[in-house]
C-alpha positions, 0 to 999 in steps of 0.5 A: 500500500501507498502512504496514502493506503492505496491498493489498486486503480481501475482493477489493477495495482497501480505500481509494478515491482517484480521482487515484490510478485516474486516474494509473493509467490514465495510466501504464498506458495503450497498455502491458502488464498482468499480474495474477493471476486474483483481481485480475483477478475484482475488476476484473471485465473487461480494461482497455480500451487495455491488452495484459491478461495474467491469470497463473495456475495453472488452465490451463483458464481462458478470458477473452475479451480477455484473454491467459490465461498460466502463466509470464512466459515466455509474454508475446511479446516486445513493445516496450510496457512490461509492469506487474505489477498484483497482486494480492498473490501476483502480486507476492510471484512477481514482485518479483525480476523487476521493475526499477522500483516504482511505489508509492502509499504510503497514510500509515495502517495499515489492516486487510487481507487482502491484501499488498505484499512487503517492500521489501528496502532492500539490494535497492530505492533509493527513487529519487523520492517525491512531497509527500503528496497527500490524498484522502477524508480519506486521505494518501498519496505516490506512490513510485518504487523502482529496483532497485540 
């Protein structure tokens, strides 16, 4: 996210950083992802060597390879981790039931219609935070927060 907690624009992310896709798939890889139906329309396909879980209201919607879900709830238990992916309504929902963040902090305000949810300082301790990285003329820092 932006300083301005900006995710995305027009469906899609609004900065390209290939470490940051690569470090990703890294941490996301043989794991469970859940995103919302607009996320998973701007990726366009499941996530090869990843359990994908699309939420959304629309009960009707069908996605091969894809486990189409109305609540967290309806993730079987599993020993994998499971990682909320987006978009920004996915996370507005599901902040409160997350533990850990994992944040790629872009170190510039950028226009966007998309959002990450405030990070509630009495509720999330910056825990570790990467030297700033740059990429494409980007900076950014990689941020894990641990819910208190």
């Amino acid at each position: 996210m932006s300083e301005n907690n900006v995710i995305g624009i027009d469906n899609s992310l609004p900065w390209h950083l290939s470490g940051d896709l690569k470090r990703f798939k890294a941490i996301t890889t043989g794991h469970q992802i859940v995103m919302g139906r607009k996320t998973y329309e701007s990726i366009g396909k499941p996530l090869p060597n990843r359990v994908n879980f699309v939420l959304t209201r629309n009960s009707d919607l069908k996605i091969d390879g894809v486990h189409v879900i109305s609540s967290l709830n309806d993730i079987s238990d599993s020993d994998k981790k499971t990682f909320i992916i987006g978009g920004g309504e996915i996370y507005s929902q599901l902040i409160d039931s997350c533990d850990e963040l994992l944040v790629t902090k872009i170190h510039r305000e950028i226009h966007g219609d998309a959002f990450f949810p405030m990070i509630d300082a009495s509720v999330w301790s910056l825990v570790d935070q990467s030297e700033k990285l740059n990429e494409n003329d980007i900076e950014f820092s990689y941020l894990t927060y641990r819910k208190i």
